[in-house]
PQR file of N, CA, C, O and H, with PARSE charges and radii, in Angstrom:
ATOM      1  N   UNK A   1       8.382  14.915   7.242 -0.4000 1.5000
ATOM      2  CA  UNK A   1       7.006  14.443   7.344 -0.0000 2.0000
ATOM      3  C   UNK A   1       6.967  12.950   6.996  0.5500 1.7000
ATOM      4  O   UNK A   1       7.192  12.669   5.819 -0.5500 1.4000
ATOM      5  N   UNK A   2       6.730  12.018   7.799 -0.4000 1.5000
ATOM      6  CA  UNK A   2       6.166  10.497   7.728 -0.0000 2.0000
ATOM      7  C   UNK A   2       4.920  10.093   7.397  0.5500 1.7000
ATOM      8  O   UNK A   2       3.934  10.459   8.035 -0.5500 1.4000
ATOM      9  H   UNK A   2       6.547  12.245   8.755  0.4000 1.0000
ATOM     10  N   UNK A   3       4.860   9.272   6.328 -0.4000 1.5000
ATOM     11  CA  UNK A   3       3.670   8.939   5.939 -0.0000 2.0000
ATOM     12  C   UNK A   3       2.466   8.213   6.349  0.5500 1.7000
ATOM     13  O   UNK A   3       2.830   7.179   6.908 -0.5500 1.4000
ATOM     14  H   UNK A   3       5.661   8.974   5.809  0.4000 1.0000
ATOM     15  N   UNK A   4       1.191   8.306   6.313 -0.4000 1.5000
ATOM     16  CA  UNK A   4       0.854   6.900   7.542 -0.0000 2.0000
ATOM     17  C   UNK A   4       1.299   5.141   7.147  0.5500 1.7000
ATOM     18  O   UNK A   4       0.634   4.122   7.335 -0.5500 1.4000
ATOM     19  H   UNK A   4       0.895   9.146   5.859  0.4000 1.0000
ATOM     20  N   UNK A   5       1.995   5.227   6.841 -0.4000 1.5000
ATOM     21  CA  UNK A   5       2.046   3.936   6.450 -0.0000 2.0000
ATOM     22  C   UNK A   5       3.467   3.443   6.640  0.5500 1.7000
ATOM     23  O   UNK A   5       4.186   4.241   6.038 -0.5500 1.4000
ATOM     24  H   UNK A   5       2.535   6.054   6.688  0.4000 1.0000
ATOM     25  N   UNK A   6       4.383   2.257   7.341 -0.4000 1.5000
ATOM     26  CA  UNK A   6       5.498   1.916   7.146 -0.0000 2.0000
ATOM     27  C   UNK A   6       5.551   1.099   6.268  0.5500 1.7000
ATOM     28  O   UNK A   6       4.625   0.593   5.635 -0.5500 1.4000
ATOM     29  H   UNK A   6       3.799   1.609   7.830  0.4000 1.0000
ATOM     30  N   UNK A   7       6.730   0.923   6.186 -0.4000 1.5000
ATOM     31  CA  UNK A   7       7.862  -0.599   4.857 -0.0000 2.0000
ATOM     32  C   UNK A   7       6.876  -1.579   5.681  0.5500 1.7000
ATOM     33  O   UNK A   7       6.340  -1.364   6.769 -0.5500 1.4000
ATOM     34  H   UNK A   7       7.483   1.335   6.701  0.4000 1.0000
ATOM     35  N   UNK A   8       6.796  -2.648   4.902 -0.4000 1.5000
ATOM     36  CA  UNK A   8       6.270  -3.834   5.144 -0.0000 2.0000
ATOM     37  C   UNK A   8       4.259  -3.581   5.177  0.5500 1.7000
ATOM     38  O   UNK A   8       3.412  -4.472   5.112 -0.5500 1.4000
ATOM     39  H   UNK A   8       7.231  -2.823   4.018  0.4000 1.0000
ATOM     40  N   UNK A   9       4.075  -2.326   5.278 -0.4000 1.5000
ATOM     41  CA  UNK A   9       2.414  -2.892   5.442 -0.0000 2.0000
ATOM     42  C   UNK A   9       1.822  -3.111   4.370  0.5500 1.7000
ATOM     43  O   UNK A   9       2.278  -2.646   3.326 -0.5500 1.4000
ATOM     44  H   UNK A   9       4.763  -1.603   5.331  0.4000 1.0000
ATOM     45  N   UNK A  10       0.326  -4.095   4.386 -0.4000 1.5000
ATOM     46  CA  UNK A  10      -0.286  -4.602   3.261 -0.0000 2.0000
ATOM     47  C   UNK A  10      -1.412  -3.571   3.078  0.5500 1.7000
ATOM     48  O   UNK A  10      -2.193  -3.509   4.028 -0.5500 1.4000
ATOM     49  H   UNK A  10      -0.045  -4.472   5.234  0.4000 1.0000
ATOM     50  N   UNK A  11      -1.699  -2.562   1.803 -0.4000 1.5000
ATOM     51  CA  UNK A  11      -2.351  -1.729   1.471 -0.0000 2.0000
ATOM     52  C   UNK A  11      -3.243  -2.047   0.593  0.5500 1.7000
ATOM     53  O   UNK A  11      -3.061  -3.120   0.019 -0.5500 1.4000
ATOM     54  H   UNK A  11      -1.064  -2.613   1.032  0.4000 1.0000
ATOM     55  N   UNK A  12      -4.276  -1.357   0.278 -0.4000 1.5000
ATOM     56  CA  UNK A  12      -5.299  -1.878  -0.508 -0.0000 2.0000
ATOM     57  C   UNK A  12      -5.703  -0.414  -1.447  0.5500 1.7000
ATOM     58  O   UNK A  12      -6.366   0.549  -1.059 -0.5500 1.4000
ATOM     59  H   UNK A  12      -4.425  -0.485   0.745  0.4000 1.0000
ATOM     60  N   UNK A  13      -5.028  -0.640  -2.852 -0.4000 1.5000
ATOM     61  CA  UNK A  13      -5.116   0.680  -3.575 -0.0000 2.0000
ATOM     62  C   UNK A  13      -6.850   0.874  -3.523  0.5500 1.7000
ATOM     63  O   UNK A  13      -7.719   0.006  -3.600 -0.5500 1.4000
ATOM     64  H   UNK A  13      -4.490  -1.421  -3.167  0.4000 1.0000
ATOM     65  N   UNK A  14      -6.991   2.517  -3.343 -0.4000 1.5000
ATOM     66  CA  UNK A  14      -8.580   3.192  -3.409 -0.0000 2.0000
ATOM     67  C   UNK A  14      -8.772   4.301  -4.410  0.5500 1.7000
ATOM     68  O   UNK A  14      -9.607   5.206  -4.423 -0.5500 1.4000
ATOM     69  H   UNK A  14      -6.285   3.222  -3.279  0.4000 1.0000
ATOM     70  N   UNK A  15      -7.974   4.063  -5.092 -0.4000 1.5000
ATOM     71  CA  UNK A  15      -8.157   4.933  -6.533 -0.0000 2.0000
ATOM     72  C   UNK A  15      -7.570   4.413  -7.801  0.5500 1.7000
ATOM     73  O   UNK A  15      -6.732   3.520  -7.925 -0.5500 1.4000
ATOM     74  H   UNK A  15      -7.297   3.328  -5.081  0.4000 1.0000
ATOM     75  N   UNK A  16      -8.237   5.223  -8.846 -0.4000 1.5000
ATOM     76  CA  UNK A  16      -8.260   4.767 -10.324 -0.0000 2.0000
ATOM     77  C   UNK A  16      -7.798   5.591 -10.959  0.5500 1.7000
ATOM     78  O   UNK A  16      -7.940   5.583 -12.182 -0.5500 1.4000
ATOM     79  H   UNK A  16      -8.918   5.948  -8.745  0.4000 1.0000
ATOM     80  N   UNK A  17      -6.970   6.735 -10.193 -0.4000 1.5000
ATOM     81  CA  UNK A  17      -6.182   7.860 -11.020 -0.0000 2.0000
ATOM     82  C   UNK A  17      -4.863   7.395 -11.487  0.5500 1.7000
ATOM     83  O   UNK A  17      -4.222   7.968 -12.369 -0.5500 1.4000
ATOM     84  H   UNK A  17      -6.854   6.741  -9.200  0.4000 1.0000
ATOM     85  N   UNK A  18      -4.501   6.389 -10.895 -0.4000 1.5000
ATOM     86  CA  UNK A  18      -3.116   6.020 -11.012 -0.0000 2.0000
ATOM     87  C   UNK A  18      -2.816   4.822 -12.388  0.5500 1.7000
ATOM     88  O   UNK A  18      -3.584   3.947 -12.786 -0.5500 1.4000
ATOM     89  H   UNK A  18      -5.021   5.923 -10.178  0.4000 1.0000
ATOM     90  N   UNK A  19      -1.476   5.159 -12.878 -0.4000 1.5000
ATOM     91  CA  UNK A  19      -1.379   4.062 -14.044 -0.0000 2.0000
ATOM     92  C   UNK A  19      -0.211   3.021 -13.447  0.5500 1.7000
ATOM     93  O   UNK A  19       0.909   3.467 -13.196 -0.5500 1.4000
ATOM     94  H   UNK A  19      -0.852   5.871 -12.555  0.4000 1.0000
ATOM     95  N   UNK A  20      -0.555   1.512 -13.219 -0.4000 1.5000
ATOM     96  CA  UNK A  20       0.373   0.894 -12.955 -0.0000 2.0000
ATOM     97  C   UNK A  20      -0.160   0.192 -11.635  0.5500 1.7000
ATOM     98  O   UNK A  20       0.555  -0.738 -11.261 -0.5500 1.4000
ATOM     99  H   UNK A  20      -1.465   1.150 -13.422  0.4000 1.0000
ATOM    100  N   UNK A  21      -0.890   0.364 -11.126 -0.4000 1.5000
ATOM    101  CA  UNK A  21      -1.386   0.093  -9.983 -0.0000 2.0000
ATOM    102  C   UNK A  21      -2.998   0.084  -9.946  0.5500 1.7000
ATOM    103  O   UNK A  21      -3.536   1.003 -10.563 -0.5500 1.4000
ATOM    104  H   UNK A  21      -1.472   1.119 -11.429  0.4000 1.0000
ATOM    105  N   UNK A  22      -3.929  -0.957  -9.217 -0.4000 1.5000
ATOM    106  CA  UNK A  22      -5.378  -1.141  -9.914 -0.0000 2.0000
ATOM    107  C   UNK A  22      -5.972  -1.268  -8.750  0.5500 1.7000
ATOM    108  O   UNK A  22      -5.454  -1.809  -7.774 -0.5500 1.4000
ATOM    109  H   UNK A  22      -3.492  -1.704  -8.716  0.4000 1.0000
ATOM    110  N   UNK A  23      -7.312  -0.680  -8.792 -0.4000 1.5000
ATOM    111  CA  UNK A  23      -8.345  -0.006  -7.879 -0.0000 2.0000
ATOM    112  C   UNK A  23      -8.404  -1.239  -6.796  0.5500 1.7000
ATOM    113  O   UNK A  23      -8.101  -2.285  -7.368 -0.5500 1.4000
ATOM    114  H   UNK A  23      -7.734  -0.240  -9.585  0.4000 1.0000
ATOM    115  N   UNK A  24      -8.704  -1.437  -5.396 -0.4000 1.5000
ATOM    116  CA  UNK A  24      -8.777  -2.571  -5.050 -0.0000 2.0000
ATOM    117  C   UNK A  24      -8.040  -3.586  -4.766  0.5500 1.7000
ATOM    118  O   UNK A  24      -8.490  -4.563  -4.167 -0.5500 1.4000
ATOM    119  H   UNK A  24      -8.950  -0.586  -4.931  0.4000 1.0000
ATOM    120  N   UNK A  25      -6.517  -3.460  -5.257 -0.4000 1.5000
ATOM    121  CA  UNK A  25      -5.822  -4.842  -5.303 -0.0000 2.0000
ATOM    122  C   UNK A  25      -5.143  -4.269  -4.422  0.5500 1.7000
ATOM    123  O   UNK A  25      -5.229  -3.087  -4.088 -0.5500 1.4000
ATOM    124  H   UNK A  25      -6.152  -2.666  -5.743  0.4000 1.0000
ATOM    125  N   UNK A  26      -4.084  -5.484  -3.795 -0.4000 1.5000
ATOM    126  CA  UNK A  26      -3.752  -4.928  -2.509 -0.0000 2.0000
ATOM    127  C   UNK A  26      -2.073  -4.598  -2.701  0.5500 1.7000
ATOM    128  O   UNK A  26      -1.789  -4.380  -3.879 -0.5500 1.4000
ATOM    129  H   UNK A  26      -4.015  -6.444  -4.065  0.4000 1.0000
ATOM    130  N   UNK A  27      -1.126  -4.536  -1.922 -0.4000 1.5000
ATOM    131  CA  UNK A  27      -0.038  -3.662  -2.096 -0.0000 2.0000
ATOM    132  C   UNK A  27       1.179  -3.803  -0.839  0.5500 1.7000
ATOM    133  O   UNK A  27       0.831  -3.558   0.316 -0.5500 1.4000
ATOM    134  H   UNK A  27      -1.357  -4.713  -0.965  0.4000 1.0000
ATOM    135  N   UNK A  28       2.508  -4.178  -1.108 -0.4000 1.5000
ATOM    136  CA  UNK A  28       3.179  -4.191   0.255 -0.0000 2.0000
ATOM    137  C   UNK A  28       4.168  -2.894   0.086  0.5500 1.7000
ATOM    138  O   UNK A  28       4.902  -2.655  -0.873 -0.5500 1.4000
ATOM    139  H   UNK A  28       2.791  -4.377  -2.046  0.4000 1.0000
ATOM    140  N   UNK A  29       4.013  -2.232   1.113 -0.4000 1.5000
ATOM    141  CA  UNK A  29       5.165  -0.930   0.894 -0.0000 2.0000
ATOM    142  C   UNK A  29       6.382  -1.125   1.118  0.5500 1.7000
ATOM    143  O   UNK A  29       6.880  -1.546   2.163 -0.5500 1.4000
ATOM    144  H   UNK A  29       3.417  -2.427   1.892  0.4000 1.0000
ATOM    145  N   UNK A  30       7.037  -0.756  -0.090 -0.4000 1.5000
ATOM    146  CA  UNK A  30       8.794  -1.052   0.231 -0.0000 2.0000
ATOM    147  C   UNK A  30       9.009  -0.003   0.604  0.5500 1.7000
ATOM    148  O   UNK A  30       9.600  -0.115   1.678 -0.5500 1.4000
ATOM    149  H   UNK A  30       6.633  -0.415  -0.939  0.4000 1.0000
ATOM    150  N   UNK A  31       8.840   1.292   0.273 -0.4000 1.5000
ATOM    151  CA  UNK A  31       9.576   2.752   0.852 -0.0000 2.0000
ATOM    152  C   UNK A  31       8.304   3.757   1.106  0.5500 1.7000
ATOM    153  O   UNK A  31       7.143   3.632   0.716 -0.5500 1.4000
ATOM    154  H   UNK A  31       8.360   1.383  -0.600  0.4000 1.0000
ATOM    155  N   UNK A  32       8.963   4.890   1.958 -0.4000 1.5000
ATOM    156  CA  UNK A  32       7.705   5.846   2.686 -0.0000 2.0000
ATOM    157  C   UNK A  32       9.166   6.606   2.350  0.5500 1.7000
ATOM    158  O   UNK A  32      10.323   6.190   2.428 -0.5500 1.4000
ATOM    159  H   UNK A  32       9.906   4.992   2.275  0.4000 1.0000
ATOM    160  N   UNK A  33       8.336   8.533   1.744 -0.4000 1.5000
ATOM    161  CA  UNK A  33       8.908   9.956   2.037 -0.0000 2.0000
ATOM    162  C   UNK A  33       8.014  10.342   1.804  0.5500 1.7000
ATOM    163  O   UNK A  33       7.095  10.052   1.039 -0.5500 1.4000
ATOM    164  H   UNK A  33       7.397   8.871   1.681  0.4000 1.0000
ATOM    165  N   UNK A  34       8.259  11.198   2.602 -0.4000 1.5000
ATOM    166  CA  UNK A  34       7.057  12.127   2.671 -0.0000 2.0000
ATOM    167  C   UNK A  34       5.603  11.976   2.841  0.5500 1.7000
ATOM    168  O   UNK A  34       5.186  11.699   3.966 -0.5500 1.4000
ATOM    169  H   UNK A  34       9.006  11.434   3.224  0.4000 1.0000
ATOM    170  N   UNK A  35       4.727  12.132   1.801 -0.4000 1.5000
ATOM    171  CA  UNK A  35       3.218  12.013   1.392 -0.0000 2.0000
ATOM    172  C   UNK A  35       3.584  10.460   0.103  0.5500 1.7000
ATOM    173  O   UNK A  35       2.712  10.172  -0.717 -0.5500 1.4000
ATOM    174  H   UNK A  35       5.066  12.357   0.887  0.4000 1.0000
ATOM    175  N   UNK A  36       4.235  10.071   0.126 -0.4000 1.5000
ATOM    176  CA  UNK A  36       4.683   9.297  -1.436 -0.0000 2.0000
ATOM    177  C   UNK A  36       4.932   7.760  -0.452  0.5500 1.7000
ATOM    178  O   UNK A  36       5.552   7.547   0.589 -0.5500 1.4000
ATOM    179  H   UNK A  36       4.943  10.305   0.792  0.4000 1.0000
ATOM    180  N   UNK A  37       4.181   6.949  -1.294 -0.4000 1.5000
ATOM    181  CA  UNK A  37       4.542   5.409  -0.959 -0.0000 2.0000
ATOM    182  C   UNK A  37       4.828   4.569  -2.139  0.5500 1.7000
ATOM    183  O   UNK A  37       4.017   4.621  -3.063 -0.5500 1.4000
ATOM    184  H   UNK A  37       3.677   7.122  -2.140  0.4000 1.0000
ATOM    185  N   UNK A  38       6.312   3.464  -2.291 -0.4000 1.5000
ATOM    186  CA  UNK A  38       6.561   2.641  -3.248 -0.0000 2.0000
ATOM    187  C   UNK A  38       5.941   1.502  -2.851  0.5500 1.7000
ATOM    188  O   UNK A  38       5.716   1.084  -1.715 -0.5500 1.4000
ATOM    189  H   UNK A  38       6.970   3.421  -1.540  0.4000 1.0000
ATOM    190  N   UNK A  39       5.642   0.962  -4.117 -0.4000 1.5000
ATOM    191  CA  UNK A  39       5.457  -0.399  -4.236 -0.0000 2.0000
ATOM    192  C   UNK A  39       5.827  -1.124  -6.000  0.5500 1.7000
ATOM    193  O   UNK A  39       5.864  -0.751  -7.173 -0.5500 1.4000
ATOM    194  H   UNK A  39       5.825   1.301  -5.040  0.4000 1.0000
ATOM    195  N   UNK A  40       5.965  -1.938  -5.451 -0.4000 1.5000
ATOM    196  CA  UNK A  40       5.856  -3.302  -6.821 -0.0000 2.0000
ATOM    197  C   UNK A  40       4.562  -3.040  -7.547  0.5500 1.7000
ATOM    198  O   UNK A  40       3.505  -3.517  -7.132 -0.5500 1.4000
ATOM    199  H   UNK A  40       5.934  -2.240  -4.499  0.4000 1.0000
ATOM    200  N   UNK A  41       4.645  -2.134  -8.851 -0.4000 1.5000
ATOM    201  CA  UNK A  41       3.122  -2.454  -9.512 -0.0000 2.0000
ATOM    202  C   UNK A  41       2.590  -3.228 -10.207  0.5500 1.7000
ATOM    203  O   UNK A  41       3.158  -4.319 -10.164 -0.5500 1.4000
ATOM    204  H   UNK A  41       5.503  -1.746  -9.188  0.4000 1.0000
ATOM    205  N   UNK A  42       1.825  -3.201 -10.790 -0.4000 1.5000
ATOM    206  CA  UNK A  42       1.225  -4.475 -11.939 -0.0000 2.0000
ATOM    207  C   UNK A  42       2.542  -5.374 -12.775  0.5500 1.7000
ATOM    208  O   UNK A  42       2.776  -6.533 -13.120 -0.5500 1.4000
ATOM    209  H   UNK A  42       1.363  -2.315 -10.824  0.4000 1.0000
ATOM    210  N   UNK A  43       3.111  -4.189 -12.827 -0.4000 1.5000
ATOM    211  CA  UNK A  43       4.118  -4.304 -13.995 -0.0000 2.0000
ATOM    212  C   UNK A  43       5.801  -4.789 -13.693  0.5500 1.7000
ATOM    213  O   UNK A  43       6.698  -4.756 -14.536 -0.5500 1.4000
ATOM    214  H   UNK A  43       2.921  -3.248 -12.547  0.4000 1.0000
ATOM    215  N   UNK A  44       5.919  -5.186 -12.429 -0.4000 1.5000
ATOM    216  CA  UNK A  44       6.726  -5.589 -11.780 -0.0000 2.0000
ATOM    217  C   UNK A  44       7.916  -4.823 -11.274  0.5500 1.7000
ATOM    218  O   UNK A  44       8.910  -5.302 -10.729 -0.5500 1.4000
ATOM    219  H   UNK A  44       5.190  -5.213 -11.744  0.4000 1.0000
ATOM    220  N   UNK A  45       7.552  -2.996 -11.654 -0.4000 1.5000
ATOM    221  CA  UNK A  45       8.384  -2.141 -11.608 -0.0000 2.0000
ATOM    222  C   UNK A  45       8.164  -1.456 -10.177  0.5500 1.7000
ATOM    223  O   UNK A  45       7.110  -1.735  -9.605 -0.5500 1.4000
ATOM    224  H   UNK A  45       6.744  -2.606 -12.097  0.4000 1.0000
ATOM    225  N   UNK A  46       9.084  -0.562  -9.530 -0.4000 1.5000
ATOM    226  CA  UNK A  46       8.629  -0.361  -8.289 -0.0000 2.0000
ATOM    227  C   UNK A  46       8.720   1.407  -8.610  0.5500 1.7000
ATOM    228  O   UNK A  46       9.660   2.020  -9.116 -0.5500 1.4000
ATOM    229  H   UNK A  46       9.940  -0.336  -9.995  0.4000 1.0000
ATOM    230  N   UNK A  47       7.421   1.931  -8.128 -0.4000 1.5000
ATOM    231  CA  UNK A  47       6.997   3.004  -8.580 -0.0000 2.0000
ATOM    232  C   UNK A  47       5.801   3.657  -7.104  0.5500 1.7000
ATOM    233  O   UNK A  47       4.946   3.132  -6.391 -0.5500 1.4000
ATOM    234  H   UNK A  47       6.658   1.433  -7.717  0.4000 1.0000
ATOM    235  N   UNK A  48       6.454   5.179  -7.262 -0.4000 1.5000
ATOM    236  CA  UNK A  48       6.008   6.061  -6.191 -0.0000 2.0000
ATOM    237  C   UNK A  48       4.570   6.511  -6.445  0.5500 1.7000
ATOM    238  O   UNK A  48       4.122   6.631  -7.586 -0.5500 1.4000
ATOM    239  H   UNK A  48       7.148   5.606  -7.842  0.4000 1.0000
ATOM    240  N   UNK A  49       3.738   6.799  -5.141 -0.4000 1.5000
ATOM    241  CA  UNK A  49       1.744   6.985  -5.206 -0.0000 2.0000
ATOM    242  C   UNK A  49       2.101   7.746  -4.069  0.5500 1.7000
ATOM    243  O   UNK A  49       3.128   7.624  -3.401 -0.5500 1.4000
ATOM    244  H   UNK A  49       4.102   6.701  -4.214  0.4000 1.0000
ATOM    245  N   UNK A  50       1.068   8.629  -3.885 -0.4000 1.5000
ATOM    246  CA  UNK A  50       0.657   9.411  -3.484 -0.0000 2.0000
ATOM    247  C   UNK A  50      -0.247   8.597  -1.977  0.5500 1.7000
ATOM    248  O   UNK A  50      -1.204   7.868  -2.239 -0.5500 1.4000
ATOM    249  H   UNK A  50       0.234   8.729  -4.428  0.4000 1.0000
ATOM    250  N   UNK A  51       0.018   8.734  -1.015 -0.4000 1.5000
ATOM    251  CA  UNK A  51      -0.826   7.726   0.140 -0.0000 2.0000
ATOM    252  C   UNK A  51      -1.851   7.980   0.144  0.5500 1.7000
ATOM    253  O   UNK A  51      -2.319   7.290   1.049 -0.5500 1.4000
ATOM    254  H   UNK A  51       0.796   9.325  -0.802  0.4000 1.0000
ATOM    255  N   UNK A  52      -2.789   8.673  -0.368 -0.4000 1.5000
ATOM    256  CA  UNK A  52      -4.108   9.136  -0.391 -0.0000 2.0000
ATOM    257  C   UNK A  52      -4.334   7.387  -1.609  0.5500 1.7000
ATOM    258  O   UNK A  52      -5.142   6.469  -1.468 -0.5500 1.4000
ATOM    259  H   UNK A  52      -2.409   9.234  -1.103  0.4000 1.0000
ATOM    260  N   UNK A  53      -3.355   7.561  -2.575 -0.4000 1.5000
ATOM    261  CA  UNK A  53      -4.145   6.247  -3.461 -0.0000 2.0000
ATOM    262  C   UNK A  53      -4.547   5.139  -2.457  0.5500 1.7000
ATOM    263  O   UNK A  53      -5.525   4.465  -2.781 -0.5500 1.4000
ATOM    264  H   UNK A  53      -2.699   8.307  -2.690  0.4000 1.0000
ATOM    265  N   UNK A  54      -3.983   4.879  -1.383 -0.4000 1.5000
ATOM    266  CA  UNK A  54      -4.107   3.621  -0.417 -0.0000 2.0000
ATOM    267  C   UNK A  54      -4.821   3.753   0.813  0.5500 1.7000
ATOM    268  O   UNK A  54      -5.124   4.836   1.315 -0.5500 1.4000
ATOM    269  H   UNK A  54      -3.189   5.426  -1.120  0.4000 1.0000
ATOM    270  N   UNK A  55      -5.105   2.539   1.325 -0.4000 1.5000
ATOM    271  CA  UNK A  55      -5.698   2.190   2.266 -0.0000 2.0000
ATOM    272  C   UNK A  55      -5.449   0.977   3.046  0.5500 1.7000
ATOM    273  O   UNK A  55      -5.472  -0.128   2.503 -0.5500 1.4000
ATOM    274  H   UNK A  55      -4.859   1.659   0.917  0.4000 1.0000
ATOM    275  N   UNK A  56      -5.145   1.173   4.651 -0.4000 1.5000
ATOM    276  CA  UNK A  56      -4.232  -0.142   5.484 -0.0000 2.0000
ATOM    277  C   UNK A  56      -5.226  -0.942   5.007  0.5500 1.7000
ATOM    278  O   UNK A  56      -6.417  -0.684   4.838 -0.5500 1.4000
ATOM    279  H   UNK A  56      -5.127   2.070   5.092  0.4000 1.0000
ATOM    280  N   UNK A  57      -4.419  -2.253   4.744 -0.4000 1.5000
ATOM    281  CA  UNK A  57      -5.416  -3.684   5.089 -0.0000 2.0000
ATOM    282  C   UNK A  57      -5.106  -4.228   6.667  0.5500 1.7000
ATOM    283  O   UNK A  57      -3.961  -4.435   7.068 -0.5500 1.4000
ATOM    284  H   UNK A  57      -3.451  -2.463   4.881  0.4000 1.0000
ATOM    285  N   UNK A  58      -6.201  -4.404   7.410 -0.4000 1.5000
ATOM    286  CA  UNK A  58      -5.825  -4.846   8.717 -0.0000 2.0000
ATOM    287  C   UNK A  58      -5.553  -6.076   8.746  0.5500 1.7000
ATOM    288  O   UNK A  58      -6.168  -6.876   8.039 -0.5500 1.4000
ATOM    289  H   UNK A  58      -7.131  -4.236   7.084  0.4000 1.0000
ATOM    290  N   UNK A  59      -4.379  -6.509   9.743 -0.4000 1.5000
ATOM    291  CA  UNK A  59      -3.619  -7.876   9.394 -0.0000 2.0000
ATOM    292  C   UNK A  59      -5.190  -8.709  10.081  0.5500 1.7000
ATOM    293  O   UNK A  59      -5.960  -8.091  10.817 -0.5500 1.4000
ATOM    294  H   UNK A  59      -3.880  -5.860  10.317  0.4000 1.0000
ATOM    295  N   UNK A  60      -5.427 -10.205   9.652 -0.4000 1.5000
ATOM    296  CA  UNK A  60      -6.465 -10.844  10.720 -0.0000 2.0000
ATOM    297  C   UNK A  60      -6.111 -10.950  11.830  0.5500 1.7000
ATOM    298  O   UNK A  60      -4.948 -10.605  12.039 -0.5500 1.4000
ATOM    299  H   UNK A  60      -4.802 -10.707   9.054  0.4000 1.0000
ATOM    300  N   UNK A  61      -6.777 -11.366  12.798 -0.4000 1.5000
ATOM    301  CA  UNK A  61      -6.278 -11.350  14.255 -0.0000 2.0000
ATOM    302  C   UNK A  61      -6.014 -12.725  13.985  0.5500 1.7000
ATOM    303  O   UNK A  61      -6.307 -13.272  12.922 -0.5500 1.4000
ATOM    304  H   UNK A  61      -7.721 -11.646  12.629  0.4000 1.0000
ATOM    305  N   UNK A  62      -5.258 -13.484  15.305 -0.4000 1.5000
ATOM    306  CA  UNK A  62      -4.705 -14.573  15.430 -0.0000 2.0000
ATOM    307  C   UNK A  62      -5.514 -15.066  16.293  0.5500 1.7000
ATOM    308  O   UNK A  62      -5.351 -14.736  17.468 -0.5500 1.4000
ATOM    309  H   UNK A  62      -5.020 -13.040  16.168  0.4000 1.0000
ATOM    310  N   UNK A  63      -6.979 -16.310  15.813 -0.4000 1.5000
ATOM    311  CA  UNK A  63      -7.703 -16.944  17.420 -0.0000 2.0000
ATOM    312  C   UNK A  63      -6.816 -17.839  17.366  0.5500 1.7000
ATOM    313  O   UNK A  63      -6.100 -18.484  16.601 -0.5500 1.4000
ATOM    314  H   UNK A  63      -7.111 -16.577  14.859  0.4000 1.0000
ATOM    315  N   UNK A  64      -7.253 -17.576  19.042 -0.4000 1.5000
ATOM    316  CA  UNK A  64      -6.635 -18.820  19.699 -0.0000 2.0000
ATOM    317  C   UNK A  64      -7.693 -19.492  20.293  0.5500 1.7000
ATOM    318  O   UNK A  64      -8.621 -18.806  20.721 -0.5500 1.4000
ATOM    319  H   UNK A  64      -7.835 -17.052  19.664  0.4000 1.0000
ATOM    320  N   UNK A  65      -7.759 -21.212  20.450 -0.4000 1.5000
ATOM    321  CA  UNK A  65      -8.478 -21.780  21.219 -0.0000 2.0000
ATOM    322  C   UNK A  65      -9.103 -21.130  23.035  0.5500 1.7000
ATOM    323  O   UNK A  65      -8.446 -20.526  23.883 -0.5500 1.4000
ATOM    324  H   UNK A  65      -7.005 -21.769  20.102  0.4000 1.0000
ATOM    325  N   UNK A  66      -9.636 -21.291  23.050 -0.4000 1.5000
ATOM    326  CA  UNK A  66     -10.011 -20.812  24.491 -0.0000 2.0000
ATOM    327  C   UNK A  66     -10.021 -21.960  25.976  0.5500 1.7000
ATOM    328  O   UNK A  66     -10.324 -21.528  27.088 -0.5500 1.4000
ATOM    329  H   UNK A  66     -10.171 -21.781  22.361  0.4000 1.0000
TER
END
C-alpha cells in the first residue's frame, strides 16, 4: 500500500495529536510505507506520522508573461 504522498513533497501538518511536529507548519517527505510518512521534525530528528497528520501544499504555478 502507497501513501498519498511521495519523497520530496511539501506538506502542511493538520493535526495537534502529534509530538515533534506542529499544527500548520509545513513539512518535506523523506520516506513513504505504507499509511506512515517521515520527515525532519521540530527537533531535527527524522520521525514517522501517520498521513492523515498531513496535507499537500500545492507547489505555486509558474506565470509566465503573456
Amino acid at each position: 500500500m502507497q501513501t498519498k504522498f511521495k519523497v520530496g513533497d511539501t506538506v502542511r501538518c493538520v493535526s495537534s495529536e502529534y509530538s515533534y511536529i506542529t499544527l500548520g507548519r509545513t513539512y518535506v517527505i523523506k520516506e513513504t510505507q505504507c499509511a506512515w510518512c517521515r520527515v525532519i521534525t521540530d527537533h531535527g530528528g527524522l520521525d514517522s506520522y501517520m498521513e492523515q497528520a498531513f496535507e499537500l501544499v500545492e507547489p505555486n504555478p509558474v506565470l509566465t508573461p503573456e
